[in-house]
Backbone bond lengths (Angstrom), bond angles and torsions (degrees), N, CA, C in turn:
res aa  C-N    CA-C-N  psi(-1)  N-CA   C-N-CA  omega(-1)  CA-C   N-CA-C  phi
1 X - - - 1.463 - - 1.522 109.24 -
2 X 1.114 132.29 122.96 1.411 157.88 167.26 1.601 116.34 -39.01
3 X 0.951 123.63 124.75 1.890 108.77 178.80 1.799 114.54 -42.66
4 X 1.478 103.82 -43.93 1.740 131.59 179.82 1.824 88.50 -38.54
5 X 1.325 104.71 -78.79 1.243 118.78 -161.69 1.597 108.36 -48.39
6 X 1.336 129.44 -46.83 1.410 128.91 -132.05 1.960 71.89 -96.50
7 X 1.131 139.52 -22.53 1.388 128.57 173.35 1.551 96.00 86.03
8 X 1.577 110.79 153.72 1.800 128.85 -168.43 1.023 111.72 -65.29
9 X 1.274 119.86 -30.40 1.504 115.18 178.22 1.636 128.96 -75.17
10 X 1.203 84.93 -26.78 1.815 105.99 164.80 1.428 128.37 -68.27
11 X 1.399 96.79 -31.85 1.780 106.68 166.16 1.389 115.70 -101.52
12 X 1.406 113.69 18.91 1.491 110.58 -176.03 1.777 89.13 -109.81
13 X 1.478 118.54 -31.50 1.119 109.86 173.71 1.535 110.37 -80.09
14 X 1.065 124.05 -38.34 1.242 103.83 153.13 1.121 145.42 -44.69
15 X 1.621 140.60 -29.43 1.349 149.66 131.86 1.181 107.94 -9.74
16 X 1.013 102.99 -66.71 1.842 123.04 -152.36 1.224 104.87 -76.72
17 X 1.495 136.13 -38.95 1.391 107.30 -173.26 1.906 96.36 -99.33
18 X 2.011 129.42 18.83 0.880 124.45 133.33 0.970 112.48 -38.98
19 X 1.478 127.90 -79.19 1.429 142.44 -122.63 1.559 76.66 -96.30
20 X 0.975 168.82 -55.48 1.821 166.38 -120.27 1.816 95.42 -95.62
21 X 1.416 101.12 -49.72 2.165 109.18 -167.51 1.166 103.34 -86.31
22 X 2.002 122.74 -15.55 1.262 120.73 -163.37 1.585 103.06 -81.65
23 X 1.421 98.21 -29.88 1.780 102.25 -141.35 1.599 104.48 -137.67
24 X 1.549 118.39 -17.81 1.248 128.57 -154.14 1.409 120.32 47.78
25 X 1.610 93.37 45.14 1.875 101.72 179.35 1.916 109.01 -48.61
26 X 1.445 144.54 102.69 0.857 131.11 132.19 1.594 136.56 11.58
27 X 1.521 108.74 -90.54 1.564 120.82 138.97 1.702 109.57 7.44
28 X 1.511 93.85 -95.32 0.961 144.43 -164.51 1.844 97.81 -23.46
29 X 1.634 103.05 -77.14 1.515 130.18 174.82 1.086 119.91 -32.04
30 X 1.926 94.29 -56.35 1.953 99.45 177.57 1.064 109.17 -77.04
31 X 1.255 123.01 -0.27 1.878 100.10 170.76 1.825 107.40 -92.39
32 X 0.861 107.44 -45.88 1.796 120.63 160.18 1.557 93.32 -34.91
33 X 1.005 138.39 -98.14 1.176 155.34 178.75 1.935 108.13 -15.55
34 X 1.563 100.42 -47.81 1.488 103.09 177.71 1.767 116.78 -75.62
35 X 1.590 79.23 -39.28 1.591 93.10 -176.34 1.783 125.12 -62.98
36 X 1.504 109.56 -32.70 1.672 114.57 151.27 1.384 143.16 -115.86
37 X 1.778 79.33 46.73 1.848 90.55 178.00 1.503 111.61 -70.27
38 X 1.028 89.00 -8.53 2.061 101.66 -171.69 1.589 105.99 -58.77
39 X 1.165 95.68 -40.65 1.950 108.80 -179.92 1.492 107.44 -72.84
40 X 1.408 120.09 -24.69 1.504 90.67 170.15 1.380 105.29 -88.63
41 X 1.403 137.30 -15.23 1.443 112.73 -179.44 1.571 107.10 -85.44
42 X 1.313 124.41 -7.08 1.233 108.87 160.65 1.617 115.72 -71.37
43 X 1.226 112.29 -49.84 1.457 109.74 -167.81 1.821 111.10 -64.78
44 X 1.203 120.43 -12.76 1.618 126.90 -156.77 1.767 82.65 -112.20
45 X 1.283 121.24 -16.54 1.622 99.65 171.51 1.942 101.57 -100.76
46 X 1.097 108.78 -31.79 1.655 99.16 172.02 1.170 114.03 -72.04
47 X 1.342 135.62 -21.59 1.656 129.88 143.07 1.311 118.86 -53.31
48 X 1.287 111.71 -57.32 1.693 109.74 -169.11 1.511 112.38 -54.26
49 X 1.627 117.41 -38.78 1.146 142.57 -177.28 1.531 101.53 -26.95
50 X 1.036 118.16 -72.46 1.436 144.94 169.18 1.776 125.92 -35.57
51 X 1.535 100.43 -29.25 1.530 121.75 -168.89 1.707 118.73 -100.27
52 X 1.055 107.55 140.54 1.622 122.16 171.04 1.673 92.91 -40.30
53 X 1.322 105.62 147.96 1.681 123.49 158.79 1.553 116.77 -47.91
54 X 1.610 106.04 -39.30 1.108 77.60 178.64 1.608 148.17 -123.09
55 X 1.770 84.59 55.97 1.337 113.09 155.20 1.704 130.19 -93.52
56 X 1.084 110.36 108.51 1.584 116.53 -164.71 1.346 99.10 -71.20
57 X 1.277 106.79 129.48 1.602 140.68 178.40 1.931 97.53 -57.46
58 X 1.187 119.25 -66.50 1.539 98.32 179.69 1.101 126.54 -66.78
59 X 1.846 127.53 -31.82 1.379 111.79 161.18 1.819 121.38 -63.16
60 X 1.307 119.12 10.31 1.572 119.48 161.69 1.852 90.59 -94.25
61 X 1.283 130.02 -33.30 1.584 121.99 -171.85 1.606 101.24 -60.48
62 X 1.280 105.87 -63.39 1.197 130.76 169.94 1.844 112.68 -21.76
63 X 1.235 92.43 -55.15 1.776 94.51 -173.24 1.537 102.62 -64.33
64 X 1.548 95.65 -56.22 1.302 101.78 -172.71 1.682 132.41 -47.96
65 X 1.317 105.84 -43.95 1.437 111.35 157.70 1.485 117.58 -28.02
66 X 1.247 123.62 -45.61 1.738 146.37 -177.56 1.745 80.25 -46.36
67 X 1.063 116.05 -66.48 1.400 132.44 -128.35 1.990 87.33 -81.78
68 X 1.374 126.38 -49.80 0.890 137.43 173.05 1.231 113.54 -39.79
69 X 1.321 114.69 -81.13 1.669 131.27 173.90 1.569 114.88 -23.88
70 X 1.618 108.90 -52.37 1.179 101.83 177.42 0.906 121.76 -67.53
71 X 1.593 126.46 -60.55 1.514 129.97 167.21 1.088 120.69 -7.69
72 X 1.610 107.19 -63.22 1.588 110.28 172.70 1.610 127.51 -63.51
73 X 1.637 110.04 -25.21 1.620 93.42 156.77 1.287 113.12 -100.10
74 X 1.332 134.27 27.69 1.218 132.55 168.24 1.759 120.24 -100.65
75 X 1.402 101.12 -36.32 1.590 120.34 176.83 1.675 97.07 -34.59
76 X 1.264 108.47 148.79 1.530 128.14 170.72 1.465 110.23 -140.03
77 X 1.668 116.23 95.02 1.284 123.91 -161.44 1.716 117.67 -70.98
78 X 1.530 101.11 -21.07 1.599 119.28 -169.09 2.147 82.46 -82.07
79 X 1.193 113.77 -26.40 2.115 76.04 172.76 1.246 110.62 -83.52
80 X 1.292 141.20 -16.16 1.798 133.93 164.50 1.338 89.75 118.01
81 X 1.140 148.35 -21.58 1.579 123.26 -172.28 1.188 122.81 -55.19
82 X 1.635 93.63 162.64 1.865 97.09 -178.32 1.428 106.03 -68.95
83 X 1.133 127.76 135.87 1.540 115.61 154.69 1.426 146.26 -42.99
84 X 1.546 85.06 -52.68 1.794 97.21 162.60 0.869 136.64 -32.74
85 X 1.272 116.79 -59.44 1.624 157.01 -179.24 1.130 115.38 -61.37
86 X 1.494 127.09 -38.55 1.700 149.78 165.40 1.821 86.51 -85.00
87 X 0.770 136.43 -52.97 1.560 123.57 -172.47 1.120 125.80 -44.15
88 X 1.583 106.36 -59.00 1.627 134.64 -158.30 1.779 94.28 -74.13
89 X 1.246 100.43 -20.48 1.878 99.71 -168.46 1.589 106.31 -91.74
90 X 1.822 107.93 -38.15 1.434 86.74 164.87 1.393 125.37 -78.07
91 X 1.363 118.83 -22.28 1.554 123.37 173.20 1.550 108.57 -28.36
92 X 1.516 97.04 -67.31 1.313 122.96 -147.86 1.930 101.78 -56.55
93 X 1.633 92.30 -50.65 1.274 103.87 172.23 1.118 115.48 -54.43
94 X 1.088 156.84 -50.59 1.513 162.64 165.54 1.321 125.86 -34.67
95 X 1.362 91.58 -38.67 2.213 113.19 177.88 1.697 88.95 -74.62
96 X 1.412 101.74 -68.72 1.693 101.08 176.86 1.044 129.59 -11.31
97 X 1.895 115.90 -84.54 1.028 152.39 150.05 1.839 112.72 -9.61
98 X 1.415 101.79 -52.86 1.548 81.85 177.47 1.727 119.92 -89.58
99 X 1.543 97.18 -23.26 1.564 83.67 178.69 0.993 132.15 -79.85
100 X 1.958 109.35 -7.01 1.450 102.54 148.98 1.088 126.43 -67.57
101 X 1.340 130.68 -9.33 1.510 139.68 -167.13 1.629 106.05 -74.93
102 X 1.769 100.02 -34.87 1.330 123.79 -177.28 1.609 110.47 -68.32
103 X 1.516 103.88 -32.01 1.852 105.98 -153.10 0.954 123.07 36.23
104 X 1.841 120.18 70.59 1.411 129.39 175.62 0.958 108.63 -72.87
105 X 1.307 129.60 -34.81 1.611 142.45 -169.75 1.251 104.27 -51.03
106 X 1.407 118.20 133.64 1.890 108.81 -169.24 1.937 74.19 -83.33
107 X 1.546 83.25 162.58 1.543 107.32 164.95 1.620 132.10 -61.59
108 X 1.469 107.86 -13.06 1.163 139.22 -178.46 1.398 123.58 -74.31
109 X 1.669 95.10 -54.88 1.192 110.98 170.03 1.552 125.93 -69.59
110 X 1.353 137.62 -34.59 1.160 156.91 90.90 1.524 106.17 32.54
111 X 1.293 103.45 -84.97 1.431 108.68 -168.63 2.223 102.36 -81.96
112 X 1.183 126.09 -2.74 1.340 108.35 162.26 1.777 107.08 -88.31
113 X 1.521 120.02 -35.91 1.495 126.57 159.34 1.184 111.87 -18.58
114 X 1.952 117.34 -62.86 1.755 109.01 -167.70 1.236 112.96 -68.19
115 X 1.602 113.74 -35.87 1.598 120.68 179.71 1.009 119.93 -52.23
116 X 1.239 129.04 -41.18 1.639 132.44 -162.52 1.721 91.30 -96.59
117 X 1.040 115.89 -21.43 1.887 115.25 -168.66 1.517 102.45 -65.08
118 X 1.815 103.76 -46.42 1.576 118.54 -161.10 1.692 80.35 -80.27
119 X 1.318 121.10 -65.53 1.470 95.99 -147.35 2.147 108.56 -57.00
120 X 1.306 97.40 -25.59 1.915 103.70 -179.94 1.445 91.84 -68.35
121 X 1.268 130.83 -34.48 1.749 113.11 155.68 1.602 132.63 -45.48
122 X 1.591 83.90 -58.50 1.546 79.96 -168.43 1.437 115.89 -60.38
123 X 1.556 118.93 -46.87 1.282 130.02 169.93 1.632 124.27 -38.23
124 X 1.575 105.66 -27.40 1.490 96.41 -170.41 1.216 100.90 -76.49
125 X 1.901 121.71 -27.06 1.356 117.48 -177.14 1.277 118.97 -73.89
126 X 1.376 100.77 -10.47 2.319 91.51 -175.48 1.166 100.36 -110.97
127 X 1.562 116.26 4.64 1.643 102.73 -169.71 2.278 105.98 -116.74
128 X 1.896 79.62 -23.27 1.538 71.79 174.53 1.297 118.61 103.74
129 X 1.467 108.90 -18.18 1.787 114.94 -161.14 1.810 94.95 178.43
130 X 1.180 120.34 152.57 1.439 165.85 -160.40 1.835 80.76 -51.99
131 X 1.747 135.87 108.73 1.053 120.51 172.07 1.606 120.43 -65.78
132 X 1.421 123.09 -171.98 1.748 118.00 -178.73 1.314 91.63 -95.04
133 X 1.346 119.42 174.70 1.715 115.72 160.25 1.368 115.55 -63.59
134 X 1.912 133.06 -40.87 1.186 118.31 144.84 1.407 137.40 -9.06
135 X 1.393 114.05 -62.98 1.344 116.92 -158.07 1.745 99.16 -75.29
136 X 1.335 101.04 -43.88 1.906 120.84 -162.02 1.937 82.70 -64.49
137 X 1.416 131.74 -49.08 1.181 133.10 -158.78 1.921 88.69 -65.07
138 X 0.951 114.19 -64.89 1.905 128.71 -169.93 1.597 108.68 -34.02
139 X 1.741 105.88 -46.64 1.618 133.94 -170.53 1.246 90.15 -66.15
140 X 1.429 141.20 -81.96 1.365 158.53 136.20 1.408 132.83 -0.15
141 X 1.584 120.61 -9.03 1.276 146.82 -140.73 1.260 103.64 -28.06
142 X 1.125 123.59 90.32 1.652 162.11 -159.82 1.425 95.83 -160.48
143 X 1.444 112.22 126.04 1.675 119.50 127.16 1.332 127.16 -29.95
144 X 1.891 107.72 140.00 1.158 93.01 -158.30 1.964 99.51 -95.16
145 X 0.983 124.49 3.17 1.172 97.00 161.37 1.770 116.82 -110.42
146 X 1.518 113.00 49.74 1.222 111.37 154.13 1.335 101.61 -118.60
147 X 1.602 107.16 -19.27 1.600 103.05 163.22 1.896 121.08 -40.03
148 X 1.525 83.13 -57.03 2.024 110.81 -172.98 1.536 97.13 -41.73
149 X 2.212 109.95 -57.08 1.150 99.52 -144.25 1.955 97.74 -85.99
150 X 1.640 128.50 9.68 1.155 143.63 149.05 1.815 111.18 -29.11
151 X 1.981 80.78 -74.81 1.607 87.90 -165.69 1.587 105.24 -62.87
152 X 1.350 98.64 -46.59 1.811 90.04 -170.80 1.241 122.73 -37.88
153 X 1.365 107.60 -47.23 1.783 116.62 176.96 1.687 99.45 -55.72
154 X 1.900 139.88 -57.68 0.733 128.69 -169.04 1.301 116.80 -55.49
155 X 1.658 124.11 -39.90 1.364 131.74 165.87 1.347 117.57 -47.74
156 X 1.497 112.39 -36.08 1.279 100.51 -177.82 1.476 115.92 -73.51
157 X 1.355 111.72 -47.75 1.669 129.53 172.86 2.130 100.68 -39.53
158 X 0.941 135.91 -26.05 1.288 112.35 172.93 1.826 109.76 95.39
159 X 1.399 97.45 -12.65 1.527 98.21 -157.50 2.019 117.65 -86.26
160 X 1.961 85.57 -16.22 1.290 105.66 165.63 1.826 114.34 -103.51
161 X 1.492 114.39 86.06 1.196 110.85 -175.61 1.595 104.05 -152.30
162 X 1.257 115.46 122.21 1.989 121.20 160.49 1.672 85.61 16.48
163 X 1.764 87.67 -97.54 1.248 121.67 -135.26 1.843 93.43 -35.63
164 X 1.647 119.51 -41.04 1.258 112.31 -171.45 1.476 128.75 -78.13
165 X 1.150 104.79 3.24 1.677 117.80 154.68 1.305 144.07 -112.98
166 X 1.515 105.07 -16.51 1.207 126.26 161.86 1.698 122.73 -59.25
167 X 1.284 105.63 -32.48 1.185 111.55 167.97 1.869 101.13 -160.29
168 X 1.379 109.41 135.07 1.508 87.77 -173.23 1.648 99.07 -97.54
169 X 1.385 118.94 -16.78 1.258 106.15 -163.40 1.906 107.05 -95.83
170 X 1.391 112.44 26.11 1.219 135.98 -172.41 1.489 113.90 52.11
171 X 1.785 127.78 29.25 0.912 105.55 -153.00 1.680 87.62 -98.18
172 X 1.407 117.65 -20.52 1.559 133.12 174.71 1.802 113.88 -104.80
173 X 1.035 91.44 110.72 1.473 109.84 165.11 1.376 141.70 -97.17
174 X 1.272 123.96 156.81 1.663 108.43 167.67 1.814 104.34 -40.48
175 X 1.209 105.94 -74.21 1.427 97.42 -164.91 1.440 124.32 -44.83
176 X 1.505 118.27 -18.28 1.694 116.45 173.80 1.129 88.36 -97.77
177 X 1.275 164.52 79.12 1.608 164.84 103.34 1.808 92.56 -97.99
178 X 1.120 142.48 -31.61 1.285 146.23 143.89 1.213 130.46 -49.58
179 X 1.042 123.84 -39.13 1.422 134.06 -149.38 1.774 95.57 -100.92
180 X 1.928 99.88 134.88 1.630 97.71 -166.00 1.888 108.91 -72.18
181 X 1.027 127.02 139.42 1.692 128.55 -157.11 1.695 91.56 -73.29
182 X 1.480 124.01 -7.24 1.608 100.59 -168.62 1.507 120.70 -42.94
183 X 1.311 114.93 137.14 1.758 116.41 177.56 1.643 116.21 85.05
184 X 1.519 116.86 9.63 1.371 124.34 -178.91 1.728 85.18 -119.88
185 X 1.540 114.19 155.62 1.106 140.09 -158.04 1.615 105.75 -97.29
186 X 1.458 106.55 125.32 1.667 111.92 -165.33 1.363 124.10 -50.25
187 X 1.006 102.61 -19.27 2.004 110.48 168.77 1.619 88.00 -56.87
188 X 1.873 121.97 -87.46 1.014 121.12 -170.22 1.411 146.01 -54.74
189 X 1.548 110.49 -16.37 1.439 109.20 153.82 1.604 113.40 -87.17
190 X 1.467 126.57 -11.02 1.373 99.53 171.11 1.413 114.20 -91.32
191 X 1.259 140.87 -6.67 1.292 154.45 125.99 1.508 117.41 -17.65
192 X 1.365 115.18 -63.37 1.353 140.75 -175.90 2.129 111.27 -68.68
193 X 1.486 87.62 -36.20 1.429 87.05 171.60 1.866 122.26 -98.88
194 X 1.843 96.55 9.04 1.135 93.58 178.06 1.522 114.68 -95.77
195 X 0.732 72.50 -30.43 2.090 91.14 179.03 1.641 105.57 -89.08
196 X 1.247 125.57 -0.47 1.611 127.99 162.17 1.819 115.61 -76.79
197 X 1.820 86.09 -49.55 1.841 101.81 166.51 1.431 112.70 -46.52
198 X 1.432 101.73 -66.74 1.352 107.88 174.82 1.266 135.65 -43.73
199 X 1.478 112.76 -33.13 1.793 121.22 -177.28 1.481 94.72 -80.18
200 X 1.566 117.13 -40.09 1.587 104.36 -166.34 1.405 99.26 -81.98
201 X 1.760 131.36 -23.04 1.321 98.43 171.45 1.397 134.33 -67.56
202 X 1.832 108.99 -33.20 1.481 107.85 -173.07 1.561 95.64 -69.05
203 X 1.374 119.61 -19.96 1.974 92.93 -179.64 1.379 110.14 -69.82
204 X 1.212 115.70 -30.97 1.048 121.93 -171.99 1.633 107.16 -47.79
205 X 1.399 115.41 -74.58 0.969 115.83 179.91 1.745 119.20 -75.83
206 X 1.132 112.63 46.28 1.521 120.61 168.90 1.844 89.50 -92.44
207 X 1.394 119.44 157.33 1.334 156.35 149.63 1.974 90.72 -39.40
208 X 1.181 113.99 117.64 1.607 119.63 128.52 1.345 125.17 27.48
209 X 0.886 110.57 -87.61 1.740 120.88 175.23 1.287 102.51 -97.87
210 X 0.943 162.07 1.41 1.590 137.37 156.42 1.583 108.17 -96.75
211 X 1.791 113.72 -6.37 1.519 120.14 175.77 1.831 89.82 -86.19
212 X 1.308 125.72 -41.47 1.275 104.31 -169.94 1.531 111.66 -80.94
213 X 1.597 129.25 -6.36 1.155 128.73 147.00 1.321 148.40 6.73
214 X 1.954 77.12 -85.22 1.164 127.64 177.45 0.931 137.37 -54.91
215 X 1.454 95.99 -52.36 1.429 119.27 163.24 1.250 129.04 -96.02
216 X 1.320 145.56 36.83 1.880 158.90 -158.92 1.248 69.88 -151.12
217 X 1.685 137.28 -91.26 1.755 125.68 -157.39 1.582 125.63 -41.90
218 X 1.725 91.34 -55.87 1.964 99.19 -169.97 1.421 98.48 -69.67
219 X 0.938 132.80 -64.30 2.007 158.91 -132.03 1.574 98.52 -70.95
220 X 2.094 86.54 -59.58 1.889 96.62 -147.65 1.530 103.19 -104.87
221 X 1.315 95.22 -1.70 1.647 94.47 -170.69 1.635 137.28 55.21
222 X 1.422 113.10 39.53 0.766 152.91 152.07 1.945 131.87 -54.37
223 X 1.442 104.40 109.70 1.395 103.21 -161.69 1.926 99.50 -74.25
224 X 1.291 109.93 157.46 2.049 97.85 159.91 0.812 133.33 -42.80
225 X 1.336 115.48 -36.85 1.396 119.58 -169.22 1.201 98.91 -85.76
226 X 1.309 149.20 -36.26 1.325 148.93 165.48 1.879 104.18 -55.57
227 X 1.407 116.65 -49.22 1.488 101.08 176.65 1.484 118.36 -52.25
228 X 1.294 112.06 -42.78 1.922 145.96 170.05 1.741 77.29 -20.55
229 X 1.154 99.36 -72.52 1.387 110.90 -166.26 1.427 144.51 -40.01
230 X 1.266 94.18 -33.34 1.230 117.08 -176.13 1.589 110.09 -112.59
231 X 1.495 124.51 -13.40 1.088 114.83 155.88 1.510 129.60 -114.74
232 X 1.304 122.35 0.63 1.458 113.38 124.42 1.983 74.34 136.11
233 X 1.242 129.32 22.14 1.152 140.75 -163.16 1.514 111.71 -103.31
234 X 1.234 104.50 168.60 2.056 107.72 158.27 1.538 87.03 -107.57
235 X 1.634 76.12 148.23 1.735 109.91 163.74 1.038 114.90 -29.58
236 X 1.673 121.05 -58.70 1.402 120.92 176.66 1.383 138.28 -55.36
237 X 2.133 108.81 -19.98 0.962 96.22 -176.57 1.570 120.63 -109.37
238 X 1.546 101.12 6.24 1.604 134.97 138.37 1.926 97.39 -20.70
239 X 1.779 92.21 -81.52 1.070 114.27 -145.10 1.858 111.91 -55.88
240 X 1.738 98.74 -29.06 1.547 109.88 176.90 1.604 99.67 -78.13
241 X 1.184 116.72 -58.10 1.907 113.15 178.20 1.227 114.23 -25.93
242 X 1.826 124.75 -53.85 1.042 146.22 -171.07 1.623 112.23 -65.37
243 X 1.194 105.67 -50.41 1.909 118.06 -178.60 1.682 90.94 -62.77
244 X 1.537 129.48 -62.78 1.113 123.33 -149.46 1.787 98.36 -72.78
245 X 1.365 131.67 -33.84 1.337 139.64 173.58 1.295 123.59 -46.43
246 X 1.458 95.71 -43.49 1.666 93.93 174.29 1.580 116.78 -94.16
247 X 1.149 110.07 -12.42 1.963 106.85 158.33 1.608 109.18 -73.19
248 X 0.986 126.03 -15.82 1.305 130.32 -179.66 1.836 106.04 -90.00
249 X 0.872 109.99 -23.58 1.833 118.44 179.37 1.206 97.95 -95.76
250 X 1.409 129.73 -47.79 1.422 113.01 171.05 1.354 127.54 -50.58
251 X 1.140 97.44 -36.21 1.620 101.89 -168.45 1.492 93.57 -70.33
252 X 1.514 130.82 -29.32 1.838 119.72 -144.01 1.426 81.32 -97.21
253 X 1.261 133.44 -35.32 1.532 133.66 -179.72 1.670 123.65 -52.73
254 X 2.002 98.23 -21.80 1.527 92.67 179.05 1.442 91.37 -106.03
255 X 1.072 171.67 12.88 1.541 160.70 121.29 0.917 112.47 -109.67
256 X 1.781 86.88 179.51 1.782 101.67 -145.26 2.024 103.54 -87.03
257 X 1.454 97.27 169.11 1.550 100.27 -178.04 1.155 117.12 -52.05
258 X 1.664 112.61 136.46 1.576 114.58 168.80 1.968 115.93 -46.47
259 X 1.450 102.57 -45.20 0.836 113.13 179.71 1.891 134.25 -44.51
């Protein structure tokens, strides 16, 4: 792409995070800094999205900023990545990061999470494949829509998500299981590409609709209610598909293929 093409504003941010990696221009940072504040209020409302009321939407802005700032002195422009994309992941991590710090999650919720995790364990081993909510409700001997309204709450809690197993201490994300390893040290990209195999095989072998999930939320960036949308669902039952999907990836991530 041509300077002409990419338009002035594109090479003005380019300047700037010159002059920011060249020199540690000050200046420089806070305009970087002003210029993609936009990404934390996206990322702190597609979190909040997910959350009880009464979690205030700017103390998730608030965190996130944390998450921003660094990015921007962390970014390394000589490997080519998008910024965004490296942005939105530490953001996200950062909002994360503190509300576990917080333990909003009632204890309750928490403790119905391991139950339903082990029994969507045990089941995948005697059954072979991803159980129905039926069967997981029977294992559980719970009704199955107090099962549903279980996960939903866990979906909502945040505590069943990629990003929180993929790396717990946010330092690995979906997007660095993406991201090409050039300039990271061969222990850590073959590490990095082992657990990439691994995420794309267990999606792989997810069921239909909890593979297109998976992929419209992590991939396409896509809110629930927008998946809702497209698969003919409510938000909420997005939100249980989603909770029960990622106990089911956890589990395929710590042993080896059925296959």
């Amino acid at each position: 792409m041509t300077e002409a093409t990419r338009g002035p504003e594109a090479n003005q941010v380019d300047a700037l995070w010159e002059r920011f990696k060249s020199s540690a221009d000050a200046d420089a940072r806070e305009r970087l800094i002003l210029h993609y504040s936009p990404l934390v209020k996206y990322v702190a409302g597609r979190v909040g999205s997910g959350l009880p009321r009464s979690v205030d939407q700017n103390d998730l802005a608030s965190y996130g900023l944390f998450g921003l700032i660094d990015a921007i002195d962390k970014f390394e422009l000589e490997r080519g990545f998008k910024f965004e994309t490296y942005a939105i992941n530490r953001i996200k991590g950062s909002i994360l990061d503190e509300l576990r710090a917080l333990d909003w999650v009632p204890r309750s919720v928490r403790s119905r999470a391991r139950l339903i995790e082990t029994a969507v364990a045990e089941l995948e081993h005697s059954l072979q494949r991803a159980p129905t909510d039926q069967e997981l409700a029977d294992n559980l001997e719970m009704e199955v829509a107090d099962l549903q309204g279980a996960l939903a709450e866990i979906g909502r809690s945040g505590i069943a998500a990629l990003d929180e197993f993929v790396g717990n201490d946010s330092s690995t994300s979906v997007g660095d299981m993406l991201a090409d390893p050039t300039g990271v040290s061969p222990e850590t990209a073959f590490q990095a590409e082992e657990t990439r195999h691994g995420l794309v095989d267990a999606i792989n072998r997810l069921p239909q609709r909890e593979r297109l999930v998976v992929t419209l939320y992590y991939y396409e960036g896509m809110t629930l209610a927008e998946i809702g949308d497209v698969l003919g669902v409510t938000e909420s039952r997005v939100c249980q598909i989603h909770a029960k999907t990622m106990m089911s990836l956890r589990n395929r991530l710590g042993e080896p293929s059925w296959q």
